[in-house]
PDB file of N, CA, C and O in Angstrom:
ATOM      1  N   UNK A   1      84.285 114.235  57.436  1.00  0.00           N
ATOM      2  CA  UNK A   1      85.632 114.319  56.910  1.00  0.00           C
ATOM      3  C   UNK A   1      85.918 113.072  56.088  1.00  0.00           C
ATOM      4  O   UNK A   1      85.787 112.026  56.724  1.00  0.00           O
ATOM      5  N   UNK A   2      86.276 112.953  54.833  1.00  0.00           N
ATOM      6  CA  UNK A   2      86.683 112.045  54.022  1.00  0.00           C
ATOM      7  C   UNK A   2      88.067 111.989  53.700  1.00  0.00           C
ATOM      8  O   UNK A   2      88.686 112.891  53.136  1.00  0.00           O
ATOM      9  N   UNK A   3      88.588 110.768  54.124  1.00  0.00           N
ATOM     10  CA  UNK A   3      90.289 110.687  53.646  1.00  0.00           C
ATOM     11  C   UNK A   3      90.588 109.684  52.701  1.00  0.00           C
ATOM     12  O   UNK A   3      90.362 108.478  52.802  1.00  0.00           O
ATOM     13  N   UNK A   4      91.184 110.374  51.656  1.00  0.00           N
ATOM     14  CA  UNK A   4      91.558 110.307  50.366  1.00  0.00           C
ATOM     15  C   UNK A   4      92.328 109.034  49.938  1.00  0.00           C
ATOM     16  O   UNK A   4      93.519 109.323  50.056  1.00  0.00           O
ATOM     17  N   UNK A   5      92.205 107.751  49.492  1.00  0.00           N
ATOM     18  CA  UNK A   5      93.062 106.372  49.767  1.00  0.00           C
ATOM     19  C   UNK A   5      92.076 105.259  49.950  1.00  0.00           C
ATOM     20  O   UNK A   5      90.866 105.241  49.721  1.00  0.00           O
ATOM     21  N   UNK A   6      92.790 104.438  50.364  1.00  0.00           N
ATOM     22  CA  UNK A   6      92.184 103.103  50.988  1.00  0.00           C
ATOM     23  C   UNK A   6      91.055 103.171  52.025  1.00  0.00           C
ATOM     24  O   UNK A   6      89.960 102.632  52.186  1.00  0.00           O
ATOM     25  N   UNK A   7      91.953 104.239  52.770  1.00  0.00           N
ATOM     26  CA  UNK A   7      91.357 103.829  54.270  1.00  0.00           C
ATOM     27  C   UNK A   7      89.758 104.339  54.396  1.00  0.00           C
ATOM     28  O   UNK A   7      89.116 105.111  53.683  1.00  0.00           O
ATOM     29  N   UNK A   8      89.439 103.695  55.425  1.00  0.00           N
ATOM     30  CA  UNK A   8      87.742 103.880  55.393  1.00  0.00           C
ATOM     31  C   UNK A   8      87.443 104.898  56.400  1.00  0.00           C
ATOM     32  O   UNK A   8      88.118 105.731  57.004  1.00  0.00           O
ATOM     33  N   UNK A   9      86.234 104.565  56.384  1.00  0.00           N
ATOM     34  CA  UNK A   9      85.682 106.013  57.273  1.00  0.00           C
ATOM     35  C   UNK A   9      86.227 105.282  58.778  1.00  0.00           C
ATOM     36  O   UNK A   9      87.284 105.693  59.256  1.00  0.00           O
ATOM     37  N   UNK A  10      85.683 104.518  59.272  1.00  0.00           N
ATOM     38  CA  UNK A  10      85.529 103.900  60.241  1.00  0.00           C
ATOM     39  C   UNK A  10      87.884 103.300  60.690  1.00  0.00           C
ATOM     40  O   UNK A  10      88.236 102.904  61.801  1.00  0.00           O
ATOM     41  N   UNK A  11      88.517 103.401  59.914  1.00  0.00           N
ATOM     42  CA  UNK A  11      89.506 103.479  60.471  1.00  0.00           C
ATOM     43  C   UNK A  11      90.380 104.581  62.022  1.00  0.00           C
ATOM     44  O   UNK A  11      91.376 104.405  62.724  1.00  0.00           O
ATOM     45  N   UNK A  12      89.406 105.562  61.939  1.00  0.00           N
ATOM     46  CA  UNK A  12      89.890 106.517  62.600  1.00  0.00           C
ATOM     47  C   UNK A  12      89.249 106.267  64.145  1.00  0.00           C
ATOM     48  O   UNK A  12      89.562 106.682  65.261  1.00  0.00           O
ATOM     49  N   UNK A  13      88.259 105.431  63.666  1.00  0.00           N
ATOM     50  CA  UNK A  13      87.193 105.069  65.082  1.00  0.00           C
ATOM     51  C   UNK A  13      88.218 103.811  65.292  1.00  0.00           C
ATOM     52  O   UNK A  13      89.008 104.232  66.137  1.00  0.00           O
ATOM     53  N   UNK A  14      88.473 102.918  65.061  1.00  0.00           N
ATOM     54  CA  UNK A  14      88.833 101.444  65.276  1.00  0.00           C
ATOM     55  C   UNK A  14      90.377 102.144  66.034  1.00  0.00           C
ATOM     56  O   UNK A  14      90.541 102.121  67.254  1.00  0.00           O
ATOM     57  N   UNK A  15      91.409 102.737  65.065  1.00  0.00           N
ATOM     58  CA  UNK A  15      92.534 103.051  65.601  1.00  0.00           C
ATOM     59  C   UNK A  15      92.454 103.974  67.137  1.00  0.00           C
ATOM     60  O   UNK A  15      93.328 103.793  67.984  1.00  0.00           O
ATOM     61  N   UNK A  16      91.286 104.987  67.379  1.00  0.00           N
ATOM     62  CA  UNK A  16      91.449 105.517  68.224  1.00  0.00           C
ATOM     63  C   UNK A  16      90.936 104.120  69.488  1.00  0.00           C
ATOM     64  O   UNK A  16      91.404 104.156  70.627  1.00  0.00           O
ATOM     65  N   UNK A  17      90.236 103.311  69.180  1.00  0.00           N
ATOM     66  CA  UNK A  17      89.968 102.358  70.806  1.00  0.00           C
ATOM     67  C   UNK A  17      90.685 101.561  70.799  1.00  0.00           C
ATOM     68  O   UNK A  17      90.600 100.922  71.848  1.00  0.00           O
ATOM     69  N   UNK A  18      91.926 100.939  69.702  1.00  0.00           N
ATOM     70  CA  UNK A  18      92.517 100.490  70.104  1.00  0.00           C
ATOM     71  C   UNK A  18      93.553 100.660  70.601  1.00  0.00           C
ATOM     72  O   UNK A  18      94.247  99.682  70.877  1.00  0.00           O
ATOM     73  N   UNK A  19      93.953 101.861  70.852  1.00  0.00           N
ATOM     74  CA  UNK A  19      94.920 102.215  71.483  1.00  0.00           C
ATOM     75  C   UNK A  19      94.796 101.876  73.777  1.00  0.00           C
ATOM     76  O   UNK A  19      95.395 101.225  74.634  1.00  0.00           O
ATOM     77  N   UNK A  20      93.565 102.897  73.677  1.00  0.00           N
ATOM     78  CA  UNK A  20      93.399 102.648  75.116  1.00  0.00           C
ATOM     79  C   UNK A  20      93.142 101.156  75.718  1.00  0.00           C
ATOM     80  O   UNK A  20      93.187 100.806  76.897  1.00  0.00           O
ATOM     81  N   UNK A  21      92.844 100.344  74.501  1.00  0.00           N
ATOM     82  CA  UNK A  21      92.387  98.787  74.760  1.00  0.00           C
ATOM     83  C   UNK A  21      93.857  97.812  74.904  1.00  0.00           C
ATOM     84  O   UNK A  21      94.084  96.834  75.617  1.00  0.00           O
ATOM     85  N   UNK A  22      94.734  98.546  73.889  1.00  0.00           N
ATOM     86  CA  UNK A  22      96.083  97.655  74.532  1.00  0.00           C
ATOM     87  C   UNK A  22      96.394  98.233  75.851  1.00  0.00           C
ATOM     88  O   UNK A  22      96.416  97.477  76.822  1.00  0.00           O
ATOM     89  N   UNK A  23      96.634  99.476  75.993  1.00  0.00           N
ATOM     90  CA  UNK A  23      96.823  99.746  77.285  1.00  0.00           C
ATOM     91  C   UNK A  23      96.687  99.672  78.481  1.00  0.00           C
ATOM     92  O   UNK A  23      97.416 100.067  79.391  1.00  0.00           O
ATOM     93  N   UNK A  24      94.966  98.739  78.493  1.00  0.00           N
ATOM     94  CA  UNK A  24      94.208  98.609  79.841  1.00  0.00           C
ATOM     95  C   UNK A  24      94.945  97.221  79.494  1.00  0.00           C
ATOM     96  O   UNK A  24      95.314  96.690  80.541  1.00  0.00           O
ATOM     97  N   UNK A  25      95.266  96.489  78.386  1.00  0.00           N
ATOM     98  CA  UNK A  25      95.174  94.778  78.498  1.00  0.00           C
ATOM     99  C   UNK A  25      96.637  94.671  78.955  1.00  0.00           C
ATOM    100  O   UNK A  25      96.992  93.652  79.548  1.00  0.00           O
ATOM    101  N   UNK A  26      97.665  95.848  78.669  1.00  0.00           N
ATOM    102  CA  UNK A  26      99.261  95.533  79.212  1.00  0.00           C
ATOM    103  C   UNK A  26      98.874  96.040  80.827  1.00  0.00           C
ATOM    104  O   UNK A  26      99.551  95.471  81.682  1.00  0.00           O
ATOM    105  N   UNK A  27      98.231  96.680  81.153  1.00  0.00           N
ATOM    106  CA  UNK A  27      98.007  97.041  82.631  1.00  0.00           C
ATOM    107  C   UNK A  27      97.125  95.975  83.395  1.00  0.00           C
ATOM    108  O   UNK A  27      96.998  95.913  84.618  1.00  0.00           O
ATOM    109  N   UNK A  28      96.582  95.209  82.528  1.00  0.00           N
ATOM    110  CA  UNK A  28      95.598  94.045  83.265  1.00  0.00           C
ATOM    111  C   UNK A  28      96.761  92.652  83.784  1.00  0.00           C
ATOM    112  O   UNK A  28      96.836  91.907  84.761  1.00  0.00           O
ATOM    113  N   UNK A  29      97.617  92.867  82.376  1.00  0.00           N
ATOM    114  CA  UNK A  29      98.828  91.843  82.207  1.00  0.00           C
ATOM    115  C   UNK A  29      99.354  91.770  83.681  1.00  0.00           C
ATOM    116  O   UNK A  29      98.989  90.943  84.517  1.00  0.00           O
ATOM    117  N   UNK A  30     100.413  92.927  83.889  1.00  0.00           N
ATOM    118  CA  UNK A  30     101.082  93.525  84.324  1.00  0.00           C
ATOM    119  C   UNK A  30     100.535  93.152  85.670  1.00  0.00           C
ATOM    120  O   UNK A  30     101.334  92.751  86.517  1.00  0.00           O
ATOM    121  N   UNK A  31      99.169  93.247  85.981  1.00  0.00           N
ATOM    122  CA  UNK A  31      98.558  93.417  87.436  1.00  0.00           C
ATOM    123  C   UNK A  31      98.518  91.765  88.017  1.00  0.00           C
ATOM    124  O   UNK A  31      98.492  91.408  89.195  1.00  0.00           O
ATOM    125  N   UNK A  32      98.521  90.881  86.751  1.00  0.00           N
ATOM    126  CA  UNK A  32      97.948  89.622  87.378  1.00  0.00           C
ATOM    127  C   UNK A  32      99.092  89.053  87.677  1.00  0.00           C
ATOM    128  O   UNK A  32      99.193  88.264  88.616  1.00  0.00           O
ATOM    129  N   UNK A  33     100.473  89.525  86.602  1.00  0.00           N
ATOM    130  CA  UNK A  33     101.532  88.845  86.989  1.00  0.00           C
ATOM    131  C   UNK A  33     102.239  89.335  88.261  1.00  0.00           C
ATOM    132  O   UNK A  33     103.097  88.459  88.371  1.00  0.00           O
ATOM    133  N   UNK A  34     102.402  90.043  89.134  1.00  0.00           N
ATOM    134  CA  UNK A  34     102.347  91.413  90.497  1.00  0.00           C
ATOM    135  C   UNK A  34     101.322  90.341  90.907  1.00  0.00           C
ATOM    136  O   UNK A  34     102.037  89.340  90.936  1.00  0.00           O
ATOM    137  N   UNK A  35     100.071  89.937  91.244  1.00  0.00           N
ATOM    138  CA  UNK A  35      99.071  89.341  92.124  1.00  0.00           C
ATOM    139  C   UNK A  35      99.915  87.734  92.177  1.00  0.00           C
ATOM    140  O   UNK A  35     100.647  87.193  93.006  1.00  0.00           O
ATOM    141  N   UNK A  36      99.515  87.447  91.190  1.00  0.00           N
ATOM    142  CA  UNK A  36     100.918  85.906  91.029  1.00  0.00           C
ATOM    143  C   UNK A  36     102.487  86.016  91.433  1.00  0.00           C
ATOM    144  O   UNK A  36     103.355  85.142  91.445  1.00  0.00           O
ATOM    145  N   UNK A  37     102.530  86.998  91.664  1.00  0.00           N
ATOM    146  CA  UNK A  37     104.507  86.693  91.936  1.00  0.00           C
ATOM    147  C   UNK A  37     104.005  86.980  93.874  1.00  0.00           C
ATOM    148  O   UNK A  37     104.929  86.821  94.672  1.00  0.00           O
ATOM    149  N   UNK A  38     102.964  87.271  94.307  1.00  0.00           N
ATOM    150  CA  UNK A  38     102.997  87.817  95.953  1.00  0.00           C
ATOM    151  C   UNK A  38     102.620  86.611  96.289  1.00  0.00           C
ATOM    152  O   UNK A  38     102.852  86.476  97.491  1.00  0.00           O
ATOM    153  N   UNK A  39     102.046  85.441  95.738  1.00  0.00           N
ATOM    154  CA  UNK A  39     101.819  83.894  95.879  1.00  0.00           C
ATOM    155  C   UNK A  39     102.991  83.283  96.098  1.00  0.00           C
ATOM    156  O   UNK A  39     103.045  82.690  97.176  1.00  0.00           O
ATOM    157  N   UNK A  40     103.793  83.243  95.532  1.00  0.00           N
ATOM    158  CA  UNK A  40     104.943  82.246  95.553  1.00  0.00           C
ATOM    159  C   UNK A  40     106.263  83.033  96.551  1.00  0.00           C
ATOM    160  O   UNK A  40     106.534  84.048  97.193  1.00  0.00           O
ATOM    161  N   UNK A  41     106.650  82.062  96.229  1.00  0.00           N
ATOM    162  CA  UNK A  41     108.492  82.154  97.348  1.00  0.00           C
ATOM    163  C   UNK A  41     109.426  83.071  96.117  1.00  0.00           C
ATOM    164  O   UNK A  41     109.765  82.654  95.009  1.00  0.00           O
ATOM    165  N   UNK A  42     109.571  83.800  96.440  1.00  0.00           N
ATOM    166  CA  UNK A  42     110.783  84.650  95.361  1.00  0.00           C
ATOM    167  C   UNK A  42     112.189  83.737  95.079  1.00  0.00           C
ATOM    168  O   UNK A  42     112.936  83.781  94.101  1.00  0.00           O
ATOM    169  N   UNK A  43     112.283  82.779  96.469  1.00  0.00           N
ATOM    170  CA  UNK A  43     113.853  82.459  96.456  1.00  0.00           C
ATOM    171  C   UNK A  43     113.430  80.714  95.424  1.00  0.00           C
ATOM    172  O   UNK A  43     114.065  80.424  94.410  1.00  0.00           O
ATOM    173  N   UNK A  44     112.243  79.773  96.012  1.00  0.00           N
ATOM    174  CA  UNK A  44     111.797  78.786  95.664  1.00  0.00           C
ATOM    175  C   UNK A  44     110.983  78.289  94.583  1.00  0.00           C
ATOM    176  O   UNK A  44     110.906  77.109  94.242  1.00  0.00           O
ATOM    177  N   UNK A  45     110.157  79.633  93.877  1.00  0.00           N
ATOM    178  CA  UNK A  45     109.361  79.678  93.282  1.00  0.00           C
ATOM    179  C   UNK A  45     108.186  78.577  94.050  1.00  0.00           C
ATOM    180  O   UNK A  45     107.603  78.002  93.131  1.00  0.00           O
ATOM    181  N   UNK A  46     107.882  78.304  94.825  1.00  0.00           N
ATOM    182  CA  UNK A  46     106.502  77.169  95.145  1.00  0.00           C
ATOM    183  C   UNK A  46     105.836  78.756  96.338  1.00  0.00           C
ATOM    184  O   UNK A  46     106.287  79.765  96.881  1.00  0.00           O
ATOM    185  N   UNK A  47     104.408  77.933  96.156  1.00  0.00           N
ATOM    186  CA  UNK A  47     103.509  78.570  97.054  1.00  0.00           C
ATOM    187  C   UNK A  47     103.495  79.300  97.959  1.00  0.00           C
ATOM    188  O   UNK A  47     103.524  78.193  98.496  1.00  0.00           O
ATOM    189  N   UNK A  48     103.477  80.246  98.937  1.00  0.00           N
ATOM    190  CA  UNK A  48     103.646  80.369 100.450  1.00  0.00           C
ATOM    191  C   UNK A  48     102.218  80.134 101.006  1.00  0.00           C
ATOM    192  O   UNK A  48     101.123  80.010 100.457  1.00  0.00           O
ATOM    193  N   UNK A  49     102.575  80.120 102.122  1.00  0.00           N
ATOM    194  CA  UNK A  49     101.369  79.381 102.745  1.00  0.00           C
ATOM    195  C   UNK A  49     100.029  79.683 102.941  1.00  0.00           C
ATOM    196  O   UNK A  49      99.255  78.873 103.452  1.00  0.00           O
ATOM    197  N   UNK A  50      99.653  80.945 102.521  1.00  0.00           N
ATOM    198  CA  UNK A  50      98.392  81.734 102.278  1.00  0.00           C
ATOM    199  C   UNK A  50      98.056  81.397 101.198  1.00  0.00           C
ATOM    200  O   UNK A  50      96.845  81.186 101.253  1.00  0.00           O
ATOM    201  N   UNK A  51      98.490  81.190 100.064  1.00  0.00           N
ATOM    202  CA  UNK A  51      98.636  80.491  98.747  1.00  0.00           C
ATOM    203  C   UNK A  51      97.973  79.316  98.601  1.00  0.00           C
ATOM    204  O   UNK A  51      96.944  79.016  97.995  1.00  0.00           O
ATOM    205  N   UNK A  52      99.028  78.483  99.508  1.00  0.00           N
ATOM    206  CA  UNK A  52      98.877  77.073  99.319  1.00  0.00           C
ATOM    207  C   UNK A  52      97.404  76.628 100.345  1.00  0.00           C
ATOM    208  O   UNK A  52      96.617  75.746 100.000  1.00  0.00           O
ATOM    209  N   UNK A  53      97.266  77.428 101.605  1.00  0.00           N
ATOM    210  CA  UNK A  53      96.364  77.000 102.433  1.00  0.00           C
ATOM    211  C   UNK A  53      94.927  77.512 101.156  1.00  0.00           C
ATOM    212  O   UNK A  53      94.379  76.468 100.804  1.00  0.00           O
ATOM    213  N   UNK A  54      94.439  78.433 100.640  1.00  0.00           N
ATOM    214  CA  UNK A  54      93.610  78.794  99.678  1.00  0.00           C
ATOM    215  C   UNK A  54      93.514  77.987  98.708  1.00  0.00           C
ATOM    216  O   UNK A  54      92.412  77.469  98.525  1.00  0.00           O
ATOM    217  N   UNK A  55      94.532  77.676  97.889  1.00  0.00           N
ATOM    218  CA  UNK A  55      94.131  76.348  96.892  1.00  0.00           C
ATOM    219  C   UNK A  55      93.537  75.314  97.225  1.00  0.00           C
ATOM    220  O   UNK A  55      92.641  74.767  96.583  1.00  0.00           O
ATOM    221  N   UNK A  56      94.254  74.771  98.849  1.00  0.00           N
ATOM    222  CA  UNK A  56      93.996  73.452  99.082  1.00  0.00           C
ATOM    223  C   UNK A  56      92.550  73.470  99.387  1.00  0.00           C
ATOM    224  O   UNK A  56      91.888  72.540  98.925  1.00  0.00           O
ATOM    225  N   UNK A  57      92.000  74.299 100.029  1.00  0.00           N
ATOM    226  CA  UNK A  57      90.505  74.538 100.286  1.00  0.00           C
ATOM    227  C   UNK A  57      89.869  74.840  99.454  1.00  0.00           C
ATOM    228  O   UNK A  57      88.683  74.793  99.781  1.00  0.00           O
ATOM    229  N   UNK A  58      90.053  75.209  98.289  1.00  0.00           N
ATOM    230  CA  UNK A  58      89.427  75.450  96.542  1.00  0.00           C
ATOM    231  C   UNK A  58      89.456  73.969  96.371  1.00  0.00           C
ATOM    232  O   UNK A  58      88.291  73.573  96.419  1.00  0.00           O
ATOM    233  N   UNK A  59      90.305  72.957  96.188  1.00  0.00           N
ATOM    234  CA  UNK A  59      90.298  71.693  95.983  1.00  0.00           C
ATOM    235  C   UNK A  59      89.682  70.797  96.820  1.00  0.00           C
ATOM    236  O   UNK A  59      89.363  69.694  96.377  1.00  0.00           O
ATOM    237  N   UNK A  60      89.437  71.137  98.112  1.00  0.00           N
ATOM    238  CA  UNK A  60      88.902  70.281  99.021  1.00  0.00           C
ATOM    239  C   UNK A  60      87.221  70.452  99.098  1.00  0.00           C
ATOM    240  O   UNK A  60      86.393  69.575  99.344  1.00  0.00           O
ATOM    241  N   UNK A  61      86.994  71.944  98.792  1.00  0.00           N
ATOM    242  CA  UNK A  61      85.817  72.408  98.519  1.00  0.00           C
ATOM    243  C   UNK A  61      84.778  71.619  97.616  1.00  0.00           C
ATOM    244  O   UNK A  61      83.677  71.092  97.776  1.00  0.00           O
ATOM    245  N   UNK A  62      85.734  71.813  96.536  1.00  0.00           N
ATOM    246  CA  UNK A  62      85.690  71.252  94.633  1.00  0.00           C
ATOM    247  C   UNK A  62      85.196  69.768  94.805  1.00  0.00           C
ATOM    248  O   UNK A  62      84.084  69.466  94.371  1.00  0.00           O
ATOM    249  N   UNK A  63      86.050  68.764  95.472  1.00  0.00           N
ATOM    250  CA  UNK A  63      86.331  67.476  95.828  1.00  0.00           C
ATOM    251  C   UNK A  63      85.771  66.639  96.572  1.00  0.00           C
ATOM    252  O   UNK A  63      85.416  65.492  96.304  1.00  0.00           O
ATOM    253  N   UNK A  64      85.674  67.315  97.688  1.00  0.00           N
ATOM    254  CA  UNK A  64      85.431  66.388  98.949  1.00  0.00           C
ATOM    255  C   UNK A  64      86.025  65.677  99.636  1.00  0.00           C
ATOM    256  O   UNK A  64      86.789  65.988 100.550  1.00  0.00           O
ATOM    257  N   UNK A  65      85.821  64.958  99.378  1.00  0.00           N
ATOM    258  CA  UNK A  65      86.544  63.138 100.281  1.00  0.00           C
ATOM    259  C   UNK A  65      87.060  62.595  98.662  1.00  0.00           C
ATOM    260  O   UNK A  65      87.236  61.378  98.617  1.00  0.00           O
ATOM    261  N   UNK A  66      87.270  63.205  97.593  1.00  0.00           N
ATOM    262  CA  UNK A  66      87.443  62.216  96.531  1.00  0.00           C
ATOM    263  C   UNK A  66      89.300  62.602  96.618  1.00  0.00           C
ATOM    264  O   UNK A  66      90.160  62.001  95.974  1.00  0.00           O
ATOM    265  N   UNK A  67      89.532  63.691  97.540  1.00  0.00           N
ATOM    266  CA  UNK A  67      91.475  64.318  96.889  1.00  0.00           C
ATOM    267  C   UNK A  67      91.915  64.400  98.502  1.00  0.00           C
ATOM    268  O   UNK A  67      91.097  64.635  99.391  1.00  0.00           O
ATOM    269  N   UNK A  68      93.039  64.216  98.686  1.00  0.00           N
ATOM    270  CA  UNK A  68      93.656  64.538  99.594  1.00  0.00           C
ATOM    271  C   UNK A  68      95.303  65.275  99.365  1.00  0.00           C
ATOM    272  O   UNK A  68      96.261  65.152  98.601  1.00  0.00           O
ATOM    273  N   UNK A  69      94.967  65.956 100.365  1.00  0.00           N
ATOM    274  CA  UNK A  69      95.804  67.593 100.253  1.00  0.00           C
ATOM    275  C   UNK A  69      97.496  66.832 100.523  1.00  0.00           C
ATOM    276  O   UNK A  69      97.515  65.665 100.916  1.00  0.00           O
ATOM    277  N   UNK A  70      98.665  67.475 100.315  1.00  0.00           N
ATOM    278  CA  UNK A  70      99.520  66.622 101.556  1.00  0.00           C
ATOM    279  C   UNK A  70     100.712  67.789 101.009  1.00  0.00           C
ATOM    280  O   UNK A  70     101.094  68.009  99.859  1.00  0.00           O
ATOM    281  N   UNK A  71     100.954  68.163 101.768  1.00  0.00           N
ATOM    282  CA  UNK A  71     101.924  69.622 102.332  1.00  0.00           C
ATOM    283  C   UNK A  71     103.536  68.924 102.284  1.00  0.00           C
ATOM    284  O   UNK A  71     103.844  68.419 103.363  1.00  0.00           O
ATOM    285  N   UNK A  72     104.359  68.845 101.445  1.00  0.00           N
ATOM    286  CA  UNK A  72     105.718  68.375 101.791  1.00  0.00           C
ATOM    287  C   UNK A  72     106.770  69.229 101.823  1.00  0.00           C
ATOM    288  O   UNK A  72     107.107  69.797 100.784  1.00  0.00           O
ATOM    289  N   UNK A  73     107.516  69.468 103.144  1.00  0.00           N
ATOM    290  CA  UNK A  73     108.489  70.322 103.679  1.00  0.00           C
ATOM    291  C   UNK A  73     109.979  70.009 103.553  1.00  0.00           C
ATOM    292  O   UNK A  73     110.467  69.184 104.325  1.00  0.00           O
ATOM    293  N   UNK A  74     110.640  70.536 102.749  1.00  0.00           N
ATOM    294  CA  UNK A  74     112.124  70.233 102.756  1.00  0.00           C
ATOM    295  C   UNK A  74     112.952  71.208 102.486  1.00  0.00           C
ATOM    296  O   UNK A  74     112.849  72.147 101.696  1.00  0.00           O
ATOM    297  N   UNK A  75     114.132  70.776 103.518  1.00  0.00           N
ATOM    298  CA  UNK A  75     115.019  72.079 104.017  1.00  0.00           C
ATOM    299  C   UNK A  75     116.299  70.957 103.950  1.00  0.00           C
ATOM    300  O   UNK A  75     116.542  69.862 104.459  1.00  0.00           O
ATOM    301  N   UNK A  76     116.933  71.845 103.062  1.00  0.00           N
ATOM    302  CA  UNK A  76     118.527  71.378 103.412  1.00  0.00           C
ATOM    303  C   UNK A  76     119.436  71.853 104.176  1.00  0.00           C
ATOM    304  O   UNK A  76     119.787  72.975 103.812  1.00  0.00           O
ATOM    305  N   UNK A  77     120.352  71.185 105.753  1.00  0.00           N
ATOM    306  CA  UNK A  77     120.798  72.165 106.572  1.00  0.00           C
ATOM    307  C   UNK A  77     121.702  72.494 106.119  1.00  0.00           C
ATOM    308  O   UNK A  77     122.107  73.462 106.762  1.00  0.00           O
ATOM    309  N   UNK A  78     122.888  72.071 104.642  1.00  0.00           N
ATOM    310  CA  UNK A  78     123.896  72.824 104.286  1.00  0.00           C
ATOM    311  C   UNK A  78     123.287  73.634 103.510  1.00  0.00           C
ATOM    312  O   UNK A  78     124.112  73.717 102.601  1.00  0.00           O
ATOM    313  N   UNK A  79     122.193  74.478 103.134  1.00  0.00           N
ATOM    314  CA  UNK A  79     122.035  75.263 101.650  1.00  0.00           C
ATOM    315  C   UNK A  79     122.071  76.693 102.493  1.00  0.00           C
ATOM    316  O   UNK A  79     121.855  77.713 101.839  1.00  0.00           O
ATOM    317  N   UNK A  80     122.331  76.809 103.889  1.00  0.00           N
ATOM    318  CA  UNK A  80     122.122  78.141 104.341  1.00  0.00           C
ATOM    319  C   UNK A  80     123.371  78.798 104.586  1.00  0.00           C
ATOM    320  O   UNK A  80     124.193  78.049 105.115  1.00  0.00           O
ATOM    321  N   UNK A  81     123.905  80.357 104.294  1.00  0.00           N
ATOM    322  CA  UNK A  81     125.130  80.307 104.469  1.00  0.00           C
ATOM    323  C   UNK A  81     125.587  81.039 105.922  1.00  0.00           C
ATOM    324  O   UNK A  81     124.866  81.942 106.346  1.00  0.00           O
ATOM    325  N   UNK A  82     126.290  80.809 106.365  1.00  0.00           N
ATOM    326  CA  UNK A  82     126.613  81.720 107.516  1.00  0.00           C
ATOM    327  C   UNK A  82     126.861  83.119 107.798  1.00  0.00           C
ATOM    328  O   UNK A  82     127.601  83.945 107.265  1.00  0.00           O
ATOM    329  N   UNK A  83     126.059  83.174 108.762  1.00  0.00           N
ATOM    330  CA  UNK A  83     126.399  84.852 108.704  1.00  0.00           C
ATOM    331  C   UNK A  83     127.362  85.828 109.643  1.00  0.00           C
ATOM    332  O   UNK A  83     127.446  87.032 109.398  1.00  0.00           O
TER     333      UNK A  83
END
């Protein structure tokens, strides 16, 4: 089949994979940011502790004796409201 213009043969091949190729890459998107938001605190945005305990052992792994880990906890007793 020959189409009449600019366009080349090979346009009809390129347009048809790129279609399914954005689609897997907004669904790849989509998946990592969903895997990254089940890491963190919804209310704090920082780590939760499955998170944070996994990094620190990726780094301690990585490291050795050259890094040390250090976990800092803070809670304000007025930020909670009564129920």
């Amino acid at each position: 089949m020959r189409l009449p213009g600019r366009i080349g043969p090979n346009a009809l091949l390129i347009t048809a994979a790129a279609v399914p190729l954005t689609g897997w890459a907004v669904h790849a998107v989509t998946l990592y940011k969903q895997i990254a938001a089940k890491e963190k605190d919804p209310l704090t945005g920082l780590l939760r502790r499955d998170a944070y305990t996994a990094r620190a052992r990726r780094l301690l792994a990585r490291h050795g004796d050259d890094v040390t880990v250090v976990m800092v906890i803070g809670v304000r007793a007025g930020s909670f409201k009564a129920v």
